[in-house]
C-alpha positions as CSV (number, residue, x, y, z in Angstrom):
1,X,276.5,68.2,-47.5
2,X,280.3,68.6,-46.9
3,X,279.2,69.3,-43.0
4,X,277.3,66.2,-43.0
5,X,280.3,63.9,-44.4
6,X,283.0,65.6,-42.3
7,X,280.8,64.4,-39.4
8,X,280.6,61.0,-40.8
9,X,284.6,60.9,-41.3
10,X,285.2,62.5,-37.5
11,X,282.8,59.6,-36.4
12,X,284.8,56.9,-38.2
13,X,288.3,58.5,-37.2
14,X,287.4,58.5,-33.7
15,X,286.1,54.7,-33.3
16,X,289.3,53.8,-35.4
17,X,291.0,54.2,-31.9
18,X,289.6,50.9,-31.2
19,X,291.3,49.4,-34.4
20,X,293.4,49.2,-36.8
21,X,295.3,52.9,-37.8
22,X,294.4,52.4,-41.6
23,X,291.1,52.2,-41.0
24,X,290.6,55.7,-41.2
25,X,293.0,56.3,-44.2
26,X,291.2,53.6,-45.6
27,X,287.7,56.2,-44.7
28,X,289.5,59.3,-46.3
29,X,290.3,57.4,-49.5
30,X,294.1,57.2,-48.9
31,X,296.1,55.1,-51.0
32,X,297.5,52.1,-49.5
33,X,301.4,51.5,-49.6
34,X,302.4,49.4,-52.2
35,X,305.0,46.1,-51.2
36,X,308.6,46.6,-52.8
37,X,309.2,44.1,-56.1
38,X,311.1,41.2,-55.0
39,X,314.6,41.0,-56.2
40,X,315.5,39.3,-59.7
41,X,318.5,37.9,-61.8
42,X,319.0,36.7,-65.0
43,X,322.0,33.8,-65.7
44,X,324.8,34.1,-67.9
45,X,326.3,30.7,-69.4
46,X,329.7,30.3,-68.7
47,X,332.6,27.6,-70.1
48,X,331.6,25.0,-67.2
49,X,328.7,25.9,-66.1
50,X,324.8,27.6,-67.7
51,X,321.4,28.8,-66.8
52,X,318.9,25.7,-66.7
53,X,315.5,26.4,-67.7
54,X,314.2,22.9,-68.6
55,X,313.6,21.3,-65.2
56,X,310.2,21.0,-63.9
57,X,310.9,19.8,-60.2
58,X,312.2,21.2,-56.8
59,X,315.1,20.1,-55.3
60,X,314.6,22.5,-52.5
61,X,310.4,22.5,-51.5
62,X,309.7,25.7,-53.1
63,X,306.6,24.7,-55.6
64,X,307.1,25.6,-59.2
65,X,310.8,26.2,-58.9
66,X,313.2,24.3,-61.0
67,X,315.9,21.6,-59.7
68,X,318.3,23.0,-57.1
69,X,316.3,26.1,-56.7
70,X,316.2,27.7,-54.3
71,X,320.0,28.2,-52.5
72,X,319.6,28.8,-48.7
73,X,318.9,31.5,-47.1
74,X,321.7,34.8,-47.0
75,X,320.0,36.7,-43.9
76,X,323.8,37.4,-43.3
77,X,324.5,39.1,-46.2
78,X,322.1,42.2,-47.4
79,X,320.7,41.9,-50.4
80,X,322.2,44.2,-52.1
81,X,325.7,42.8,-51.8
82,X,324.8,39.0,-52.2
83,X,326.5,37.0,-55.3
84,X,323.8,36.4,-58.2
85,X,323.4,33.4,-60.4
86,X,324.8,35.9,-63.3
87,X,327.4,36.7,-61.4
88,X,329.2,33.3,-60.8
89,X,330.1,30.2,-62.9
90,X,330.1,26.6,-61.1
91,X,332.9,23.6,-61.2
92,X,332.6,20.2,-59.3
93,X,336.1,19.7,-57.6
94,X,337.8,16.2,-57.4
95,X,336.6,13.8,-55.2
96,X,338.0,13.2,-52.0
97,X,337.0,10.1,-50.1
98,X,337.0,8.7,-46.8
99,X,335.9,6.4,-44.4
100,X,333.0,5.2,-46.8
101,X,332.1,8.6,-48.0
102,X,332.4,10.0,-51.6
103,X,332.9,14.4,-51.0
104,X,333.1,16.6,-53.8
105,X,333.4,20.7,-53.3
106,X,331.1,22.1,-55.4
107,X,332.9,25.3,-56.2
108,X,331.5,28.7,-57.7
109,X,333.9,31.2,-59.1
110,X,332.9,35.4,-59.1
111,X,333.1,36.0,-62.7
112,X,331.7,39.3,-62.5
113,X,334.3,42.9,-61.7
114,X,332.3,43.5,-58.6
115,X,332.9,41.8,-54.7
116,X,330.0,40.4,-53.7
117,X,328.7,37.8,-51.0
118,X,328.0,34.1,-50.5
119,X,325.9,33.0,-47.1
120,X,324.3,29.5,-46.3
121,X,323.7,26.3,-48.3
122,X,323.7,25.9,-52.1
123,X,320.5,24.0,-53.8
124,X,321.3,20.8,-55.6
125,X,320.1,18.2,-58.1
126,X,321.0,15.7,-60.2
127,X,319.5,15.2,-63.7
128,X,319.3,12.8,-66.4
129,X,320.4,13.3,-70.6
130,X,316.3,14.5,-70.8
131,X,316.1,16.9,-67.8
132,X,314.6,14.6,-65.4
133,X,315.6,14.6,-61.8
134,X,317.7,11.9,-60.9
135,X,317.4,10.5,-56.7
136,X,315.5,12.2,-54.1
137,X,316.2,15.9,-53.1
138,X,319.9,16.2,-51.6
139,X,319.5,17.4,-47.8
140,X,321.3,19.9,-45.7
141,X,323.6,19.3,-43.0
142,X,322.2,20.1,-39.7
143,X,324.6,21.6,-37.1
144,X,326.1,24.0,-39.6
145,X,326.5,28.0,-38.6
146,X,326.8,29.6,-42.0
147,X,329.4,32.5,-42.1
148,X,329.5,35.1,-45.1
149,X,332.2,34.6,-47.6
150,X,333.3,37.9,-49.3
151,X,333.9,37.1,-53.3
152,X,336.5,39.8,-54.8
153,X,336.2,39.1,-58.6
154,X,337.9,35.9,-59.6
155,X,337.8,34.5,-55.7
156,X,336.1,30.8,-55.4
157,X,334.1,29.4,-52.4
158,X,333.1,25.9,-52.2
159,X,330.2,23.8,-50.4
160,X,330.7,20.5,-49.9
161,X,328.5,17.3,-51.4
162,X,328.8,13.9,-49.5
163,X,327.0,10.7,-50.0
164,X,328.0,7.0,-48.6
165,X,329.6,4.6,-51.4
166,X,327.1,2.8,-52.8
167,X,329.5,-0.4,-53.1
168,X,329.4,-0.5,-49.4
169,X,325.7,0.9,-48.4
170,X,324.4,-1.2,-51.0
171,X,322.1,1.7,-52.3
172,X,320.6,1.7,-55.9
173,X,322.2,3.8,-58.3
174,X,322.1,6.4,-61.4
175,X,324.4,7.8,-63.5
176,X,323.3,11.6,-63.8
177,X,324.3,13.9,-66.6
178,X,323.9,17.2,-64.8
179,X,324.5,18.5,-61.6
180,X,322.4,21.7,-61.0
181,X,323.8,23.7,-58.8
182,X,321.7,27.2,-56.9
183,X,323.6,29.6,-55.9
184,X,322.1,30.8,-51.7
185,X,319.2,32.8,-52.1
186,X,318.9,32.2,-55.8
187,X,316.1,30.8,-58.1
188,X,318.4,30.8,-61.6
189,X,320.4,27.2,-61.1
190,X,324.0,26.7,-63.1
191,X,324.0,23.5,-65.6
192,X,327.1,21.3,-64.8
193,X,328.1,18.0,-66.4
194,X,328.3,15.4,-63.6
195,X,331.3,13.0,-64.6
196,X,331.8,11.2,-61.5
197,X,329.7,8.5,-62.2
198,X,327.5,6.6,-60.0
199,X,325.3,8.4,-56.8
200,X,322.9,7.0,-54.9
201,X,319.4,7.0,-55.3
202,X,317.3,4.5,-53.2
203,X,317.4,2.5,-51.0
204,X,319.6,2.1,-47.6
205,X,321.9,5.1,-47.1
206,X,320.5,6.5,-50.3
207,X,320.8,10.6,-48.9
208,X,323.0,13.0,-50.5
209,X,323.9,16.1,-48.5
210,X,325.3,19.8,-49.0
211,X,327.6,21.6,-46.5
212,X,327.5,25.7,-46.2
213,X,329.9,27.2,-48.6
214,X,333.4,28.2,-47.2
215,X,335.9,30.2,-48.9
216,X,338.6,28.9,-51.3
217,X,337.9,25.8,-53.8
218,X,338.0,22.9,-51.2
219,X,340.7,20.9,-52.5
């Protein structure tokens, strides 16, 4: 009997050659490899800024995620040296106008005793008092070569948000109370008041867009 289905096995082994390898592991009963568990982080609430787990929407196109999940991608910096959501706490800096544009940094601050690494584009939304998203899903800027930005603990790097005035693009308006703001390569979004009033959200020249983040605070 064991003759018989060590002939069977050398059969299958030998026209494997003409397939896949793990066809005949998949013969001997070999265990498959199992895939590594993706990579997690909680969110810690700071003074400014806090974990959001309300929001129902994308503000980014990956389904199921909250509001101004997820950040852009960090191919530049490994994994295992990239700034988490409970690593950093968010600020808006002050506005800085110009030629019919309303730019505000949108800063996050290493709060944690450990460098890590920010690469690529944060996620963004803006949300009403209830939770709702407020205006269409802000866009990135195309052109941009992200560079990584080394966070020592306390350091700041910014990413800028611009939209036209509405008093001159004539776009329809909202007052948000939130601005969500995802760290790159994050799903866990930081809650911050938005106190800069109107932003556009339909309409002509309605679209709000996010810069990579640079070092410093932006101002």
């Amino acid at each position: 009997m064991s003759q018989s289905k060590s002939l069977s096995t050398a059969l299958l082994c030998a026209f494997a050659l003409l397939g896949p390898a793990t066809a005949c592991s998949a013969a001997d009963g070999a265990p498959a490899a199992s895939r590594p568990a993706a990579d997690s982080s909680g969110t810690a609430p700071g003074t400014t800024s806090t974990a959001a787990g309300t929001a129902t929407r994308t503000a980014t196109g990956t389904a199921g995620a909250a509001p101004g999940a997820t950040g852009g991608h960090t191919s530049g910096a490994a994994a295992g040296t990239r700034c988490h959501t409970s690593q950093l706490r968010a600020s808006v800096g002050r506005n800085n106008p110009g030629a019919g544009q309303e730019n505000f940094p949108l800063v996050l601050t290493n709060s944690s005793p450990r460098t890590c690494t920010l690469y690529g584009f944060p996620g963004a939304a803006f949300l009403d008092g209830a939770g709702r998203q407020v205006g269409p899903d802000p866009k990135r800027t195309s052109g941009q070569a992200p560079t990584a930005v080394k966070l020592a603990p306390g350091q700041s790097a910014w990413a800028g948000l611009t939209f036209s005035n509405p008093e001159i693009s004539e776009a329809s308006t909202a007052i948000p109370d939130w601005l969500l703001i995802t760290p790159p390569d994050e799903q866990d979004p930081l809650k911050v008041h938005w106190t800069a009033g109107k932003v556009p959200v339909a309409g002509n020249a309605s679209s709000v867009f996010l810069t990579v983040f640079s070092a410093g605070r932006g101002a």
